[in-house]
N, C-alpha and C positions, 0 to 999 in steps of 0.2 A: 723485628730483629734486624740487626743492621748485617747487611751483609759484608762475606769476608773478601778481603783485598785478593788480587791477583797474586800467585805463586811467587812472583817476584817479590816483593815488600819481603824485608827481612823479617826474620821469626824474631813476636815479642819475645817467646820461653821455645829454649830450644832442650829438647833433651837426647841424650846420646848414649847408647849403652849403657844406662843406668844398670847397676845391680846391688843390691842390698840384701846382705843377709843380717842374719839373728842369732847369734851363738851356734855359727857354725851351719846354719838349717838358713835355703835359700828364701826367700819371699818376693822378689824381684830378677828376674833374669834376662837383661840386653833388652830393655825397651827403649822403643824410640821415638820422641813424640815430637812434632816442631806445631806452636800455634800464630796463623799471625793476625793482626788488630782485628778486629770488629769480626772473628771467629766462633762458634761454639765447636767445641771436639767434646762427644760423649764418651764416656770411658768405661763401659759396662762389664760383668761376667758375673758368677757367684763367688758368694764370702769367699775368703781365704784366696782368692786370685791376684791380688798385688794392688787393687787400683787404689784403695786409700794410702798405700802407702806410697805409690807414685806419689800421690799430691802431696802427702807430707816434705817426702824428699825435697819437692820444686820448692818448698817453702823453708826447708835446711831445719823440722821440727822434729828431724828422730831421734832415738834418743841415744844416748852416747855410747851404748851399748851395739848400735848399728852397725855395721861396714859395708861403706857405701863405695862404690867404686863409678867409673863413670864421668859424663858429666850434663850438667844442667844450667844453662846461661839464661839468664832474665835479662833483657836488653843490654846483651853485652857484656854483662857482669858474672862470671862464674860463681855458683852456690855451694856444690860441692867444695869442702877444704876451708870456705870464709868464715872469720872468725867473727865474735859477738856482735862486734861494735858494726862490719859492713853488712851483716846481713839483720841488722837494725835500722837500717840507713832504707836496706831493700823492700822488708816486711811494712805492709801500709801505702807505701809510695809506690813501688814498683810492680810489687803481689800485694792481694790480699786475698784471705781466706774466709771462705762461710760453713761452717761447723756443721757438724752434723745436731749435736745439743747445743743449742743456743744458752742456755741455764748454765749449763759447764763451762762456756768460754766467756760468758759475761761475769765481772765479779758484784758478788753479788751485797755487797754493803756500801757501795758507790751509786747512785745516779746514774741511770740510763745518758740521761744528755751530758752529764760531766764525762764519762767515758769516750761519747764518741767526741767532745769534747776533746781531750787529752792526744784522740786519736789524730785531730785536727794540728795540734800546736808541736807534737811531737815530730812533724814533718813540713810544718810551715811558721813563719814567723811572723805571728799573730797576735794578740793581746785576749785576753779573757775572755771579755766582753765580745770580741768580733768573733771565736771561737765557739761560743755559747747560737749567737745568731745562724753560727752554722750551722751547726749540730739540730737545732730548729728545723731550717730547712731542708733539713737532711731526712728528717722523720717525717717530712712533712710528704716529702717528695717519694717516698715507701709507705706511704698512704696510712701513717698513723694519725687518727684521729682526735684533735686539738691538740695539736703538737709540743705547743709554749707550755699548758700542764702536763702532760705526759713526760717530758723531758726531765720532769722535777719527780719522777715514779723511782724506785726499784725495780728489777729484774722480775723478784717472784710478783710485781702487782700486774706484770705483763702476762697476757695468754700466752701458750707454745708459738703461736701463729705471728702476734708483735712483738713479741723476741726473736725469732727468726728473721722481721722485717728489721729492728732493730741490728739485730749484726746486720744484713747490708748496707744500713746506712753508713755506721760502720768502716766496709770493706769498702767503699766509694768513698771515702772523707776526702781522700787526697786522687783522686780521679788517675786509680792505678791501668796499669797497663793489662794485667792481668789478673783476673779472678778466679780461685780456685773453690770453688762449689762442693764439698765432699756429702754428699746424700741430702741435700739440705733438706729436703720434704719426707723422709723416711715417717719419723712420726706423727706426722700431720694428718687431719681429717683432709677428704678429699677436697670438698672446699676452698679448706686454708691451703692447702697445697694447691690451689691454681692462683688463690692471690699474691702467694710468693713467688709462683714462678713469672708472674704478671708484674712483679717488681723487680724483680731479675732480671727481665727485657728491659723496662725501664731503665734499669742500674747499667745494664751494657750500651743501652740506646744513649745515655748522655754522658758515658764515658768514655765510650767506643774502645773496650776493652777488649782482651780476648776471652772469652770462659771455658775451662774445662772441669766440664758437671759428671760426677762422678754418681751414677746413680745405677740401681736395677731394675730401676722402672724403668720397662722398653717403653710405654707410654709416654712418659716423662719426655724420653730421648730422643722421641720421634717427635715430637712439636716442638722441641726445643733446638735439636742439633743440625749443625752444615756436617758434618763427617763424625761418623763414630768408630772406635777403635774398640776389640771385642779381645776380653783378655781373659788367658787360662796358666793354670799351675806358673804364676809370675812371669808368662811371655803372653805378647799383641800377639791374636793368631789369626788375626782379620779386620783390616781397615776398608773401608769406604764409604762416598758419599752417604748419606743417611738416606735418599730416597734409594738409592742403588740395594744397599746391604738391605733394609726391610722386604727388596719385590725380589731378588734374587741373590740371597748370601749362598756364599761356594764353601764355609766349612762346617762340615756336620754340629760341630758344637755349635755356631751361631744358628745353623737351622732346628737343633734339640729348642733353643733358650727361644725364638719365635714362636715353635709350635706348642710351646708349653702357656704361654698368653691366652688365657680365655677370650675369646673373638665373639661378637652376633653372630649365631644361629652352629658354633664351634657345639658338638654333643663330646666329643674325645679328643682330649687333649695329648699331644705325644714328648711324655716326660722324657729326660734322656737319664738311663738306665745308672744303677753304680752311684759312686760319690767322687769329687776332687781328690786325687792321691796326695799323698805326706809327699811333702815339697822332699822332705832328707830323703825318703827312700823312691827317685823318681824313675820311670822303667825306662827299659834302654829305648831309643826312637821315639816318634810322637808322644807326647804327657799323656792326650787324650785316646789314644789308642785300646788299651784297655775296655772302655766305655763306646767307643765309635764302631757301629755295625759293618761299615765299610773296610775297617781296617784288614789288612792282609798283614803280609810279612814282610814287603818292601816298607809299610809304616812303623815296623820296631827293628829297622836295621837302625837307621838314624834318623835326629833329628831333623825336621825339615827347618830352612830358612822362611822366613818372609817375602814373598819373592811374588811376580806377576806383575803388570801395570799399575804405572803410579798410583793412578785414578781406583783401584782395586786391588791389595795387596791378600795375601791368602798362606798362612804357612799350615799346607798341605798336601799330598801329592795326590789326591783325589777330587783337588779342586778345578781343573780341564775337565775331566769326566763330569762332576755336578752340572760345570757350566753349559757343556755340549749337550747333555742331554736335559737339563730343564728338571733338575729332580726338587721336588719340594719336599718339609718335614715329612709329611705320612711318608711318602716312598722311601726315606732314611731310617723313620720308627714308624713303623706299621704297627697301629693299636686295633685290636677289632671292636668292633662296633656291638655297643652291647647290646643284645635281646632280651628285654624285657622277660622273668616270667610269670608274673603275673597278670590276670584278667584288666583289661581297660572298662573302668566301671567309671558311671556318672558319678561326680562328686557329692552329689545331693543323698546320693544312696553309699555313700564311704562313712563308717564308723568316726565319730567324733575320739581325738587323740585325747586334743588341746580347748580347748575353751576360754576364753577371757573375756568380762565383759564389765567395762568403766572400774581399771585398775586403778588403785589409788594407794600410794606411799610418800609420807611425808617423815622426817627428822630432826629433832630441833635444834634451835639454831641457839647455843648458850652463848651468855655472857661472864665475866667476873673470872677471880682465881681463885682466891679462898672460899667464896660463898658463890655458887654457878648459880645462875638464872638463868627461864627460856626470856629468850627476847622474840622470836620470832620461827617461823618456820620454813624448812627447803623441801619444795613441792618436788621431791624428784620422779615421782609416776603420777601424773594428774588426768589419767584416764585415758586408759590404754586398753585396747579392743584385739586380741587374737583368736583364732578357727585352723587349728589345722586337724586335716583328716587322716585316717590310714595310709599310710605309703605318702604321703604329700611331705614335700619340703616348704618351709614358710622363711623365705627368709627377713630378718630384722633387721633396718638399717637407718642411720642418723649419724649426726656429728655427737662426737667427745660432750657429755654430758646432758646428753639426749635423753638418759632412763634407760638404757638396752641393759646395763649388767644388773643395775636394779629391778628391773624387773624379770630378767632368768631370776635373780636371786628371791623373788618372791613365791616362783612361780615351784621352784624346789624346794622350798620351804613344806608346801604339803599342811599349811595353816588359814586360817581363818585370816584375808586378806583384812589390811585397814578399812578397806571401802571398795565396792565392789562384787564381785565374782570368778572363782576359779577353779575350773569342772577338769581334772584329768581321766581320762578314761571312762566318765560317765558319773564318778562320785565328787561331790562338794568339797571341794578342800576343808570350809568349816564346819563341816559336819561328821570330816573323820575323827575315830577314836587312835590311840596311841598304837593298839594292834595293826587298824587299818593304816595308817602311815608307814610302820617298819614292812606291811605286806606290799603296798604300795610303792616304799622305794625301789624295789628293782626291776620294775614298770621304766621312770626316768632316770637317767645317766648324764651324765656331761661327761664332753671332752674338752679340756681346758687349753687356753692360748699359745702356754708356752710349757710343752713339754717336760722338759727336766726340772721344772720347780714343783708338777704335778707328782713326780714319782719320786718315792723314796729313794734315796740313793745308796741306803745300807742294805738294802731289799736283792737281792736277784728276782730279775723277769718273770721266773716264773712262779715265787710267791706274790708280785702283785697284782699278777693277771687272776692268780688265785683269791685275794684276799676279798672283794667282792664277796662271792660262791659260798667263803666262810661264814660269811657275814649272813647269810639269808639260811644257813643251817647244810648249809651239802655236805657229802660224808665223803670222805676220803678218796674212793673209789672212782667217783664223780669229779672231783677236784683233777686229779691226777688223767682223768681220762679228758677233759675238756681243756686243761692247759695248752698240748699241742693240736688240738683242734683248732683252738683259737689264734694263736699266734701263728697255724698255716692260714688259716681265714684273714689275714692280714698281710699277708706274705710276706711274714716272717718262716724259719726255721725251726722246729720244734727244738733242734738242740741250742736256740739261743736263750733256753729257760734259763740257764745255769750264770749266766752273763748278766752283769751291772748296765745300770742305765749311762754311764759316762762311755763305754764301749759300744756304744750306735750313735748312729750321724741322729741329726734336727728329724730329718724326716721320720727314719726308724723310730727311734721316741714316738714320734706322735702315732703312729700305728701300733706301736705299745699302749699307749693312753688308747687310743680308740679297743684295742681289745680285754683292756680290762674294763671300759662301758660295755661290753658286749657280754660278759661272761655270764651275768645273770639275765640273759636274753629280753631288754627290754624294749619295748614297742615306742619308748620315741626318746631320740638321743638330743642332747642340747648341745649347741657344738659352739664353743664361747671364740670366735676369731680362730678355728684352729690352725688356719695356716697362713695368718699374719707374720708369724716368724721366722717362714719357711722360704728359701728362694723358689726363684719361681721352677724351677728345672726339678724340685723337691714337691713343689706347689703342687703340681700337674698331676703327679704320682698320688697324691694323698686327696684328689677333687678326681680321680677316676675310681681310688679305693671306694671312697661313699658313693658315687650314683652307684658302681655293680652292688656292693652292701645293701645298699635300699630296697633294686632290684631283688636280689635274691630273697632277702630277711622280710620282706615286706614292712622295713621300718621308718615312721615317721621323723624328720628331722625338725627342730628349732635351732637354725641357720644364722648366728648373728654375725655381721662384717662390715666394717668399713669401705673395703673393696667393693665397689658395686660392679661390676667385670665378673669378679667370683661367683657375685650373687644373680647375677643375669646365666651365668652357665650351670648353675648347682642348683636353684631354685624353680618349683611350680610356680607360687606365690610371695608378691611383700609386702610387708607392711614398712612405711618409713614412719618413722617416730622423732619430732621436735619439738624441744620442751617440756619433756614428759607426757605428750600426748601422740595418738595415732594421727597423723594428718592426711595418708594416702594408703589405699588398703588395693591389691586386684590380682589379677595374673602376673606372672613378669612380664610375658608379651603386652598383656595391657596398658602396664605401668610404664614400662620400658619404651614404647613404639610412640605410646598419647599421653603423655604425663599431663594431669590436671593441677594439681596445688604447684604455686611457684616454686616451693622449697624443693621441691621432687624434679622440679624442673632446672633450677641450680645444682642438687647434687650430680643430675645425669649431664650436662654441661660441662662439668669441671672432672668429671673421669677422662684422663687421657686414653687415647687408642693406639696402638700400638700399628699405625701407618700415617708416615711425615705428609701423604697427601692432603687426606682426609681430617687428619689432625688439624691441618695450618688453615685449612679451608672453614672451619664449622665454625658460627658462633656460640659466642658463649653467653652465660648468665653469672656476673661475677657476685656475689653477697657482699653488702658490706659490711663491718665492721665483726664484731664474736656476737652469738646468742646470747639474749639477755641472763641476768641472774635467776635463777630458780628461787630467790629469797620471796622475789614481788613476784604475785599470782595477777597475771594480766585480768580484767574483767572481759576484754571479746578475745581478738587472736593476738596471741602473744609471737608473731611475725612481722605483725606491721612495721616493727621498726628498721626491718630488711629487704621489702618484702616489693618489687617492682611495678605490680600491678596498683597497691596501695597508694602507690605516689600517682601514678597517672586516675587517679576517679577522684568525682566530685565531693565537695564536702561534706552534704547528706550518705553518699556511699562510705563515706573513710571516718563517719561516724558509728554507720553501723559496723563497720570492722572493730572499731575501737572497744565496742560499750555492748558487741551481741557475741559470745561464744559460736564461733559455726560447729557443726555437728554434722554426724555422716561421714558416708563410705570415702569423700573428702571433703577435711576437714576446710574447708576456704569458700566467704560468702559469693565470690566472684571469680569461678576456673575458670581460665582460658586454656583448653587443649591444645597442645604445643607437638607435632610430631618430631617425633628423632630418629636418625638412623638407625 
């Protein structure tokens, strides 16, 4: 990362009391941000807090419905008030921008290289041909792979990951001054998300740009950022250095949004309480006040300013006190510490939940329009081995197209697998009758990804937490008596029966979906990403609801995520799955501390942690390129082609990788245990 110039050097992007409303309803209020060359400024808080549309603003892309007051100078050049043509002039040359959907801002019946192409001639005075060479080098230099053909691709023939890379090349065609980053890695595997941000460095390292990465991943923020600014209800309520603000931030919001980051060896995460308020109706004094334990009455006389040391700015009047006394998240949100209540019993003697053994799901793969034929097959679960027991959490994890929802989906199905074995509870899935499968469904449950597409929304809450209970024969009596049971078991409200799902936040949702999996009390829940969608301050709240749940209810979880953070603080057990196979099976401490297959060793690499020390110090294990197709069925391990260790052994070894399938607890003819923090 190139470091940032001394305070002196004029600000590339300067911003000044920016404020931007929306029909009257604020989204921005008096922010102030100045970046200069070879900078990163993180821009962090929860949704609806202002930052992406900070960055739209710097880029003059809101929409005309805006009122933008303020102002925002990019070397010199005012953005607020410019019309088409100069901030045509600016966009590309001066800024550029990296999307958040790379798919949505790339068009998509163009050539990848004639684009960035276009991007090139539109800002310099160039000819086709010299244009074209660049655009080359450009992909070449974000590390897409055979660049000269790839350039001549579409958008959709790109993964999420080289479309991502591709908008940076991009946003560096014309070697801008500043680059404005809005979530770039949101929906990235973790993986892809370190190779992007590994081309990010690069993209600033030869442009010596400024960047301001607007992201929620304190992870992310913390390996990447010199200074981060931490923003609530459309105001900055906390700027500093980035090492500074992670070992000691002074305002209770940024210590909620810290302590809610699942950490090594964190049991209780301390969510911060409430939801962000409706910007229209904001309370009188601090935004955050309401929600902050600290707060008194001197916090809702009025609003505090921005105010304290350059170096450490704070709008808070509780921020001397934090600082003096050394308070950390727990002493702000004091969670107690759960007690187990049930027996700690060997696992060898815990009731089998789950069972799976050499799953196998295939699809196939047609050709033609009028007349379809199979041409071939996509091996999407090619033996995949699960065990989970009583009270045990298993968590599943891999990259985007690994087999994870494929195989929940097999696993609820409740049928006679393609190939294979699958025992729930002790019975054969292919040897159930149609009886035994509708007695057997409310045994498993899911709780689905993203909330508000899982629930009815013509329903009130408390017919869907009911509709389960119906479903398995309950009588009235029963239905009516277990509704607010269940929704206080979730800490909800028994009078929130009456209420529509658009009337609770993300998180509330998902404790809805989890209580209507609960209603017909089943012994082991499937929990598809649940709080992938969720911020993290939401996050926390809904990863302390399941461990007490398990605790209490003595119930099994099937744990699947992207997040391995999540999965390291929610999980006994994991299983990683690549290619539709099990590759590494143990404890979390096991897996976590000594990872044996390289892929297990790549994914735990490329998880950010959420401290700039320790972040910037580790090495990493970068993957190259995407996972092969699932079309060609490898004959040995279908890794080699990424795979670190494969490239350093001999030719007789990288033989038997090629042409011997490995098998076992991991799957790889040649672990090297790898310890990790």
């Amino acid at each position: 990362m190139t470091a940032p110039h001394a305070d002196a050097d004029p600000p590339v992007l300067d911003i000044t009391g920016l404020h931007v409303d929306f029909d009257g309803a604020p989204a921005v209020r008096g922010v102030d941000l100045a970046l200069r060359r070879g900078e990163v400024l993180g821009l962090v808080g929860e949704s609806g807090s202002g930052k992406s549309t900070v960055a739209l603003a710097a880029m003059g892309l809101l929409p005309r419905t805006a009122r933008v007051r303020g102002s925002v100078r990019a070397g010199g050049t005012e953005v607020i008030g410019a019309g088409d043509r100069e901030l045509s002039r600016l966009r590309g040359r001066r800024m550029a921008m990296v999307f958040q959907d790379p798919l949505s801002a790339l068009t998509p019946v163009h050539r990848v290289g004639d684009q960035i192409a276009e991007a090139v001639r539109t800002h310099q005075d160039v000819g086709r041909a010299h244009a074209r060479r660049r655009a080359v080098e450009l992909l070449d230099l974000v590390g897409i792979p055979d660049p000269e053909h790839r350039s001549r691709a579409y958008p959709h023939e790109f993964s999420g990951g080289m479309r991502q890379r591709a908008m940076i090349a991009m946003a560096i065609a014309n070697d801008p001054d500043v680059i404005l980053a809005d979530e770039p890695t949101t929906a990235l595997d973790v993986t892809v998300q370190a190779q992007v941000l590994e081309v990010l460095r690069t993209a600033q390292r030869e442009t010596g740009a400024a960047l301001l990465l607007v992201s929620h991943d304190l992870g992310v923020i913390a390996g990447m950022a010199d200074r981060v600014a931490v923003m609530y209800a459309g105001r900055i309520v906390e700027s500093a250095p980035a090492p500074e603000l992670f070992a000691a931030p002074r305002m209770p919001y940024t210590m909620g949004l810290l302590g809610a980051v699942p950490r090594p060896g964190s049991r209780v995460l301390t969510p911060v309480p409430g939801a962000p308020p409706e910007l229209r109706l904001l309370p009188r004094g601090c935004a955050f006040a309401p929600r902050c334990p600290l707060a008194d009455d001197t916090c809702r006389t009025a609003e505090p300013e921005l105010a304290g040391p350059e170096d450490h700015r704070t709008a808070c009047v509780k921020a001397p006190e934090i600082a003096a006394r050394g308070l950390a998240a727990t002493d702000v949100y004091p969670v107690d510490e759960p007690v187990p209540v049930r027996t700690v019993t060997p696992r060898d003697e815990l009731p089998a939940v789950l069972r799976v053994e050499g799953l196998t799901k295939t699809f196939p793969l047609l050709k033609g329009a009028a007349f379809r034929r199979r041409v071939g097959s996509v091996h999407a679960v090619d033996g995949v081995d699960l065990d989970i027991r009583h009270g045990e959490t298993l968590g599943l994890v891999g990259e985007s197209g690994s087999g994870k929802s494929t195989t929940l989906l097999e696993i609820l199905r409740l049928a006679a697998p393609e190939a294979g074995e699958v025992e729930v509870l002790g019975h054969r899935t292919s040897e159930l009758t149609k009886r035994q499968v509708k007695a057997l469904r409310g045994s498993v449950q899911i709780v689905f990804q993203d909330p508000m597409a899982s629930l009815d929304p013509r329903q009130p809450v408390g017919e869907i937490v009911a509709e389960p209970l119906r479903t398995q024969g309950a009588d009235r009596g029963t239905v009516a008596r277990r509704i607010p049971e269940l929704l206080r078991l979730v800490g909800l409200e028994a009078a929130h029966a009456a209420r529509f799902p658009h009337e609770f936040s993300g998180g509330q949702r998902q404790r809805i979906g989890i209580a209507r999996a609960l209603a017909v009390e089943p012994r082991l829940l499937v929990l598809d990403e649940p709080v992938s969608a969720l911020d993290v301050s939401v996050q926390a709240g809904i990863l302390n609801l399941l461990r007490r749940l398990k605790d209490e209810l003595g119930l099994a979880y099937l744990f699947v995520s992207h997040d391995l953070s999540v999965v390291r603080h929610i999980a006994d057990r994991v299983s990683v799955m690549y290619l539709g196979r099990t590759v590494e099976s143990g404890t979390v401490d096991e897996v976590f501390a000594r990872p044996r297959h390289p892929y297990t060793q790549a994914l735990l690499s490329a998880v950010p942690v959420p401290d700039p020390v320790a972040e910037r110090s580790r090495s990493r294990v970068l993957l190259a390129g995407d996972p092969p197709s699932a079309v060609v069925r490898a004959e040995g391990c279908g890794f080699v082609g990424r795979c670190a260790v494969f490239a350093a052994l001999g030719g007789d070894e990288q033989a038997r990788c090629e042409r011997e399938r490995p098998v076992g607890e991991v799957a790889c003819h040649f672990p090297q245990p790898r310890p990790f923090p």
